[in-house]
C-alpha positions in Angstrom: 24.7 22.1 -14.2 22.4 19.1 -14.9 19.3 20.5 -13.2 16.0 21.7 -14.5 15.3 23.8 -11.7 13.2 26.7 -13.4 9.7 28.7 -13.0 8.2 30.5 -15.8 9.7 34.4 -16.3 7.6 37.0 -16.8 8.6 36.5 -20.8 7.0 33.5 -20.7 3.8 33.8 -21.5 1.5 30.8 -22.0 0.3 29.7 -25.2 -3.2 29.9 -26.3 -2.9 25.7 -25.7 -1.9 26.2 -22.1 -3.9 28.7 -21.2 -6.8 27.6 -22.3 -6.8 23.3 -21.8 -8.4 22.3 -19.1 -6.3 18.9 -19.1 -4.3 19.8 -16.1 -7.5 20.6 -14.0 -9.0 17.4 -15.0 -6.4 15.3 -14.2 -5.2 17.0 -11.1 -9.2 15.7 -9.7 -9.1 12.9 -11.3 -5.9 11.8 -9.4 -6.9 13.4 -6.0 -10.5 11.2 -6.5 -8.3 8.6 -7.1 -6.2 8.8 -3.6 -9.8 8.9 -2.2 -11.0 5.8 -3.1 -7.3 4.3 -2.6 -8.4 5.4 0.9 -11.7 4.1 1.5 -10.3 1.0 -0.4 -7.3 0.8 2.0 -10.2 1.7 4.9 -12.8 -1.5 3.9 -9.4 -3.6 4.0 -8.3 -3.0 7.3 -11.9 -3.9 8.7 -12.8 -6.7 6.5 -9.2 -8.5 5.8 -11.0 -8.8 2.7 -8.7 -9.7 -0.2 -10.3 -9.1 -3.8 -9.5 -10.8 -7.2 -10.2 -11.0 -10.5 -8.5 -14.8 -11.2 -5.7 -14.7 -12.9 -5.1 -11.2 -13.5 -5.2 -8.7 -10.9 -5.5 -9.0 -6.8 -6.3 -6.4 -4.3 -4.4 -6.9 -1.0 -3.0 -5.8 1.8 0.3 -4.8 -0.4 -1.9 -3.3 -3.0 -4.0 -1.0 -0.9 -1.3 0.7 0.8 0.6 1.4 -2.5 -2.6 2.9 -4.6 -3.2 5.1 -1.6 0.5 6.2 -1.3 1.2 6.5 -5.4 -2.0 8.8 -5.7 -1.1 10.7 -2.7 2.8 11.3 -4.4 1.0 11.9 -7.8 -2.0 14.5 -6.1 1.0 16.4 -4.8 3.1 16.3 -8.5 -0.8 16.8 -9.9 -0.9 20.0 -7.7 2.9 21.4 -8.0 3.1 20.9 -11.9 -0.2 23.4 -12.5 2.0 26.5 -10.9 5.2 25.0 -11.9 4.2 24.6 -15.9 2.6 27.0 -16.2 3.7 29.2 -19.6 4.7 25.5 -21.3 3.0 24.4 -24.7 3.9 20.5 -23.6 2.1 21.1 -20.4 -1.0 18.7 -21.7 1.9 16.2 -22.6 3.3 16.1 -19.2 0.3 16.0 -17.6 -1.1 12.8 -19.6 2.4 11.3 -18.9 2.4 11.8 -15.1 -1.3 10.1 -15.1 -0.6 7.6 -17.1 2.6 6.9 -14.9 0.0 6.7 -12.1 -2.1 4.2 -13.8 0.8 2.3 -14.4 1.7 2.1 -11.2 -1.3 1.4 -10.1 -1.8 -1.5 -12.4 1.4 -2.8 -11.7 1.2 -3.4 -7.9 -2.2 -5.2 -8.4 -0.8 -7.4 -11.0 -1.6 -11.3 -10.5 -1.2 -12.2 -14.4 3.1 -12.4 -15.6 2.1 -10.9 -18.3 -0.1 -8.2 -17.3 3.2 -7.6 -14.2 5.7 -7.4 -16.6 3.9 -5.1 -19.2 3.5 -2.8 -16.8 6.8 -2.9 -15.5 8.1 -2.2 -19.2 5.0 0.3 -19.6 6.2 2.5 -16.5 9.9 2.5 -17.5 9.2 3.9 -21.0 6.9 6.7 -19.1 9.8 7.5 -16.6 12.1 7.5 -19.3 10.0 10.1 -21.8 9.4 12.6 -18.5 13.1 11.9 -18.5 13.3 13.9 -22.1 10.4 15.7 -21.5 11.9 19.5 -22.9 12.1 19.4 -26.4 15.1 20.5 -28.4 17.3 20.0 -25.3 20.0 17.6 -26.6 21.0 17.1 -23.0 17.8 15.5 -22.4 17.5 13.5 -24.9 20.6 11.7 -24.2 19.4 11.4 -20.2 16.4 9.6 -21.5 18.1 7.9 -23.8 20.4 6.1 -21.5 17.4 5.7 -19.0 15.7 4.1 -21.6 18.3 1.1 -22.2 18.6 0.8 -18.8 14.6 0.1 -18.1 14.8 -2.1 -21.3 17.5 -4.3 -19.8 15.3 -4.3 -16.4 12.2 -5.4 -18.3 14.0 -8.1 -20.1 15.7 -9.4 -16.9 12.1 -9.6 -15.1 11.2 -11.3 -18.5 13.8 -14.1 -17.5 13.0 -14.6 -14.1 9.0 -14.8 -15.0 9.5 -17.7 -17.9 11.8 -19.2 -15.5 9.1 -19.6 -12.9 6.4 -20.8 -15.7 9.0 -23.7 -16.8 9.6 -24.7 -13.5 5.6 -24.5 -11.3 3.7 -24.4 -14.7 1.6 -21.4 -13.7 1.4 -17.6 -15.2 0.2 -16.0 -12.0 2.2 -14.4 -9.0 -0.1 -16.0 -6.5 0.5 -19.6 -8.3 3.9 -19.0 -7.8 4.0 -18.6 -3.9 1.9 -22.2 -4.0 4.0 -24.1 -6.4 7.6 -22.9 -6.3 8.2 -25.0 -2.7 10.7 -24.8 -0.4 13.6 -26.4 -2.0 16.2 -24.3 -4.2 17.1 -25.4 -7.5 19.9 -24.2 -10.4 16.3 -22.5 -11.8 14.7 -21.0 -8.7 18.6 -18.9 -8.4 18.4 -17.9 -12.0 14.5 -16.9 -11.4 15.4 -15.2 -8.1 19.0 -13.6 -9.6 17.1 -12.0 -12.6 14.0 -10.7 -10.3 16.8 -9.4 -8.0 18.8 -8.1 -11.4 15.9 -6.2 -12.1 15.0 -4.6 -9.0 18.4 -3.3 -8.5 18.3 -1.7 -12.1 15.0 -0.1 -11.4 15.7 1.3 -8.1 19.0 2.9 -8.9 21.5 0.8 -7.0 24.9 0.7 -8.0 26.1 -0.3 -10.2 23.3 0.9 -11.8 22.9 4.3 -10.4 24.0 6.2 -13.3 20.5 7.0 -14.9 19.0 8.2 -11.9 21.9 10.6 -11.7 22.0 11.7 -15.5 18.3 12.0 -15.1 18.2 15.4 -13.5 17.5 17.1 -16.9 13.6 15.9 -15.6 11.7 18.6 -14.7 11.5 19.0 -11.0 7.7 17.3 -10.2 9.2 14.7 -12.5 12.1 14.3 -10.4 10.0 14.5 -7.0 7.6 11.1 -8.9 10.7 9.4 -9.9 12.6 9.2 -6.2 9.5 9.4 -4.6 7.9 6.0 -6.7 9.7 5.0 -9.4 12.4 4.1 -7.6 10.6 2.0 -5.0 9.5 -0.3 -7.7 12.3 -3.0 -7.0 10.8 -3.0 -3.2 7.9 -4.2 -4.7 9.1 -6.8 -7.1 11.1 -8.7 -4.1 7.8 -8.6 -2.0 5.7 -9.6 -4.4 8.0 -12.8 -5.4 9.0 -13.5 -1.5 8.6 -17.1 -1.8 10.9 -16.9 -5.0 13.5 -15.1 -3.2 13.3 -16.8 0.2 13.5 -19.9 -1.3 17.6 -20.4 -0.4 19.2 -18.5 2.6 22.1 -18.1 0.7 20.2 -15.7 -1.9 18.7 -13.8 0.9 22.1 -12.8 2.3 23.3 -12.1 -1.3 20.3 -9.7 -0.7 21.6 -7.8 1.9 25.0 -7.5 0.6 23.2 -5.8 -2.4 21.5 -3.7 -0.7 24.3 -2.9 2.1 26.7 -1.9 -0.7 24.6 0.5 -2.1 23.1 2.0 1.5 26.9 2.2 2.3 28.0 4.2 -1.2 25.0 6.4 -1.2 25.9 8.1 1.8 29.5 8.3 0.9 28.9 9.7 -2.9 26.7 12.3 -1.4 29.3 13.8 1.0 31.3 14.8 -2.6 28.1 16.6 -3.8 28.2 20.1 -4.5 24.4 20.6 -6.1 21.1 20.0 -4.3 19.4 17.5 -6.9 22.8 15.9 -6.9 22.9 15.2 -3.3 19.3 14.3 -3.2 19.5 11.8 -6.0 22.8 10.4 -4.3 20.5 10.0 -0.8 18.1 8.1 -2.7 20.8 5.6 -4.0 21.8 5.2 -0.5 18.1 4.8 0.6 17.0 2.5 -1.9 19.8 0.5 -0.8 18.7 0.0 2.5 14.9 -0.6 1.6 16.7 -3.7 -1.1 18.7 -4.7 2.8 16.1 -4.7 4.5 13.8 -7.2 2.3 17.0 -9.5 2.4 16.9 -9.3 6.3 13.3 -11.1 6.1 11.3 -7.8 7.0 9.5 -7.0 4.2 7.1 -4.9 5.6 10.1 -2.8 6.8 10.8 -2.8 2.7 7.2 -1.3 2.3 7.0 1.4 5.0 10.8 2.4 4.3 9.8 3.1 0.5 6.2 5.1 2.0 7.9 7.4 4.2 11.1 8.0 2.0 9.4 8.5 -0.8 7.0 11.5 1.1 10.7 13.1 2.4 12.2 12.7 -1.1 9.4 14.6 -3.0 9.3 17.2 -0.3 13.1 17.2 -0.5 12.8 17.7 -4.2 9.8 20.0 -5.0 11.2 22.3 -2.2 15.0 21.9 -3.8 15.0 25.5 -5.5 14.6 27.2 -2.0 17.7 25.0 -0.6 20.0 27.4 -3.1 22.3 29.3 -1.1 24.2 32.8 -1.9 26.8 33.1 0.1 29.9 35.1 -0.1 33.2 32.7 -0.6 34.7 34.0 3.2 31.3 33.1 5.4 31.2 29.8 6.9 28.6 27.7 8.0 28.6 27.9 12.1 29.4 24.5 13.6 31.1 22.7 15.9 32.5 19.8 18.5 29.8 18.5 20.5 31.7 18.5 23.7 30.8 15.7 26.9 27.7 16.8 26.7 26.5 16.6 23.6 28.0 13.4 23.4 25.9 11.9 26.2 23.0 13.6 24.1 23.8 12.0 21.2 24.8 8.3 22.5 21.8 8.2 24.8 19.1 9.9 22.3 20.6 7.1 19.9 20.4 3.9 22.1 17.0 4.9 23.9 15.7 5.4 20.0 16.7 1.8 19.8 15.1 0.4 22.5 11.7 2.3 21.7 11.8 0.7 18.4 12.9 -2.7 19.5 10.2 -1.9 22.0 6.9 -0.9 19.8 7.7 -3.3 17.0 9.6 -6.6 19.1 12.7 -6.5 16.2 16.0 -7.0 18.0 14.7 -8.8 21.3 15.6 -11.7 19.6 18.9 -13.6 17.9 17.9 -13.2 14.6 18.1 -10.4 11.7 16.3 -7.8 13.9 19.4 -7.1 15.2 20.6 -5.4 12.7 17.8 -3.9 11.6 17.9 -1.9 15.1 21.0 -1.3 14.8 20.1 0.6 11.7 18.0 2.9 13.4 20.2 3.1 16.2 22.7 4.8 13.7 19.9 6.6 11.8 19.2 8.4 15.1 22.7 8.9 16.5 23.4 10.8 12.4 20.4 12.6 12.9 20.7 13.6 16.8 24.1 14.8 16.3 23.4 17.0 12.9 20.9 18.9 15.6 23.9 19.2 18.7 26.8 20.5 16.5 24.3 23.7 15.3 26.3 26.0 16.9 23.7 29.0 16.4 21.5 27.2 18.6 21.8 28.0 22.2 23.1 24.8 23.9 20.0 24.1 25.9 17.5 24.4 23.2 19.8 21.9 21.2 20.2 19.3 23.4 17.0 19.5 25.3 15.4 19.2 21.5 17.1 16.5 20.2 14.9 13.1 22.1 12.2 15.4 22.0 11.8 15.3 18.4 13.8 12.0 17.5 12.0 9.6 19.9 8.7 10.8 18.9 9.8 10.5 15.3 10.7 6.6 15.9 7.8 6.0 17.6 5.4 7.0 14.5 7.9 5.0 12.6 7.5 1.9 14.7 3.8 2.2 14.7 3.4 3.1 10.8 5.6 -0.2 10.5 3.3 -2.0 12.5 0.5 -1.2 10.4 2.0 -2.0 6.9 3.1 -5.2 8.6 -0.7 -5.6 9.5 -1.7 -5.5 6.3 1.1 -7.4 4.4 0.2 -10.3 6.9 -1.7 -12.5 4.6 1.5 -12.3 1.8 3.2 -15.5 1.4 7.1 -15.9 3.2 6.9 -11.8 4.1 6.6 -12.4 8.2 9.8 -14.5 9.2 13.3 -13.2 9.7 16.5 -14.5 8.6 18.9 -16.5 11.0 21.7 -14.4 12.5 25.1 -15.4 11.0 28.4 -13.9 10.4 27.8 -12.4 7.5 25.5 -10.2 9.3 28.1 -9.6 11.7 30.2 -8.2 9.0 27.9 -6.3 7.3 27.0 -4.7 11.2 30.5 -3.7 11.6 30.8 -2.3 8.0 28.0 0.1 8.9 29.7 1.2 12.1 33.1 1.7 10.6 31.4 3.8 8.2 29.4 5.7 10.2 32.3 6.5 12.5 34.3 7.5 9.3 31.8 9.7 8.0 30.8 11.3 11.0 34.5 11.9 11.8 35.4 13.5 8.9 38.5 10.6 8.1 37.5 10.0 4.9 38.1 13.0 3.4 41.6 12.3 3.9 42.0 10.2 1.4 42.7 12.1 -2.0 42.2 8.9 -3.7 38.7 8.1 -2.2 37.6 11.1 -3.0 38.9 10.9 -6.5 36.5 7.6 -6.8 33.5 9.0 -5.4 33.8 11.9 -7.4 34.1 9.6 -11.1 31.1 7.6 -9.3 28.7 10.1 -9.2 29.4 11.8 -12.9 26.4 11.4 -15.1 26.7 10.4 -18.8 28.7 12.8 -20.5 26.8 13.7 -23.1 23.6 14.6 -20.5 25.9 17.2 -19.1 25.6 21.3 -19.5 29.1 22.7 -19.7 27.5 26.6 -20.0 25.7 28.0 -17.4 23.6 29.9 -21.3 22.9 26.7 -22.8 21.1 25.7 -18.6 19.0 29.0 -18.9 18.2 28.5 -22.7 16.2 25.4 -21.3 
């Protein structure tokens, strides 16, 4: 087991340090004041258009409201969760200061103007995530988690470090928002090797593969850890590709190397997951997969898509993961989950849910009324829905009628607050450079459509599973480092 699923035991009593710091208090209101004023901050901006800036180094935009008041709401919640879940720990205070200061980081990072001042706190909030990584002491297993996390971020930091001296040899300036004025229109041999190492390191930080191995070693973290990592770690490369959209929209070749990226890893996600056995397993697989289509959909021209897909998977994915422990199941080897085939009926439910979810969100937000990328980005939630419509019909303990009458009533309302949380974000990111036009329609997007169907259809079949040697490759895909894995269920309690 690789987990760190664990509440104190009623051995456990907390050290005179624990119980008596009033650190965790502090900075549990400290960060809750802090989603407060990301709030009125993110409130004055919508009114005003308003964009703030100290020259040089930091700005205050549409892009940086909305992530200050989504990483302080993800931290409140860790904030909250770690007091209870701590609780007994003489490294509680240490935990603590390390979530905040992730925060900060964060927080910094998204506002950044300066190169420098981005890229410190890009290296800054990798050597955080990597020590929460370790966090329990004398747990060897950890160690080498963070270890490994640790190179990784440091490979990251120093491919960002590429891509931002490439951009000062070629425009001259140190600033993000110099950039989008001076890099032009035309590519170059140097705007590809900026673009390639921005791109290099958004896919290391955000766990795609090939380099999704860290996020899965890494669930030696304790729990709240877990929940900040998925929840906003990970959405960091998101970020990077928005920030430096007139870098990577520079050639349309790039952009569609873009999508491939992210398709790839959207595509695997899903697939690695099915051969999952453990909850944190599964749910760090899903991100993978997720973080994948958030990287596609940037490629695909909608960054603002990028933006909202990161806020809303990041709320699942902490609830996902701060819940985990209560997923556990005890179940005797004979029972069986009850399921079964959908029949005509459900499969007019299904189809129909799926295609009118479609046309709502082509509806609300105008994607896919047009020949251009929004196709398949519709098509994405056409598939999302038809997965998530059809998990509802086959629940066989769930009298017919209830089931199929429930699934548009919960799945189109769901894709309308979608479509109008995505019209917001795309309201504010308005006034970022190269963010608001989609790519052209070519065959390569044809391709990638059909790869999602094919898979879909596979998955949802069961197909794949035939295919001993498939499953032989997912399974040596989703192994963590060796040496961050428990072999004793003793040495997993110890800890």
């Amino acid at each position: 087991m690789t987990g760190q699923d664990r509440t104190p035991t009623v051995g456990q009593l907390p050290t005179p340090t624990s119980r008596g710091s009033r650190v965790p208090t502090t900075l549990t209101r400290l960060v809750w004041f802090l989603w407060i004023a990301s709030l009125g901050v993110l409130a004055v901006h919508f009114w005003s258009g308003e964009t703030w800036e100290l020259a040089g180094v930091v700005v205050v935009d549409g892009l940086t409201v909305v992530m200050w008041t989504a990483v302080t709401f993800f931290s409140g919640i860790v904030h909250s969760y770690s007091r209870r879940y701590m609780a007994g720990s003489r490294t509680m205070d240490r935990f603590f200061g390390r979530v905040f200061a992730f925060t900060l980081t964060v927080m910094v990072l998204v506002a950044a103007d300066s190169f420098v001042l981005f890229g410190a706190a890009w290296l800054v909030m990798g050597l955080v995530m990597a020590e929460l990584i370790g966090h329990v002491e004398g747990w060897s297993q950890a160690r080498a988690a963070a270890s490994l996390a640790r190179r990784y971020f440091l490979a990251s930091s120093a491919s960002l470090a590429v891509g931002l001296v490439a951009l000062w040899w070629l425009t001259g300036t140190t600033t993000v928002s110099g950039t989008a004025s001076t890099v032009g229109t035309t590519s170059s041999s140097l705007v590809l090797l900026a673009a390639g190492a921005l791109l290099a390191a958004a896919m290391v930080q955000s766990a795609l593969v090939p380099f999704h191995t860290w996020l899965l070693s890494s669930m030696t973290a304790p729990t709240p850890a877990s929940a900040l990592m998925h929840a906003g770690f990970v959405n960091a490369g998101g970020i990077l590709l928005v920030r430096f959209a007139p870098v990577v929209t520079v050639d349309a070749s790039f952009m569609l190397a873009i999508v491939l990226v992210g398709a790839a890893s959207a595509l695997l996600g899903k697939l690695l997951k099915t051969v999952q056995t453990d909850v944190k397993g599964q749910l760090g697989c899903s991100t993978v997969g997720q973080m994948g289509f958030m990287i596609m959909q940037a490629g695909l021209g909608f960054f603002g898509a990028a933006i909202t897909h990161l806020v809303l998977h990041g709320l699942y994915k902490a609830y996902q993961f701060l819940g985990s422990g209560s997923r556990v199941e005890h179940v005797s080897p004979t029972r069986t989950t009850a399921s079964g085939s959908s029949g005509l009926v459900g499969v007019a439910v299904i189809v129909g849910t799926g295609l009118a979810g479609g046309a709502l969100f082509a509806g609300l937000t105008g994607k896919g009324t047009a020949l251009d990328s929004g196709l398949l980005l519709t098509l994405l939630v056409v598939l999302t829905v038809l997965h998530a419509a059809r998990e509802v019909v086959v629940r066989t303990s769930i009298p017919a009628t209830i089931r199929y009458g429930a699934v548009p009533l919960i799945a189109l309302p769901a894709i309308a607050v979608y479509a109008v949380v995505y019209r917001l974000i795309e309201g504010l990111l308005a006034g970022l450079p190269a963010v608001g036009q989609p790519a052209e329609l070519t065959a390569v997007h044809g391709l990638v459509a059909a790869a999602f169907v094919v898979a879909y259809v596979a998955v949802e079949s069961g197909v794949y599973r035939r295919s001993h040697r498939l499953y032989a490759a997912l399974m040596n895909a989703t192994r963590p480092a060796s040496d961050s894995l428990l072999l004793s269920r003793e040495d997993y309690h110890e800890y």
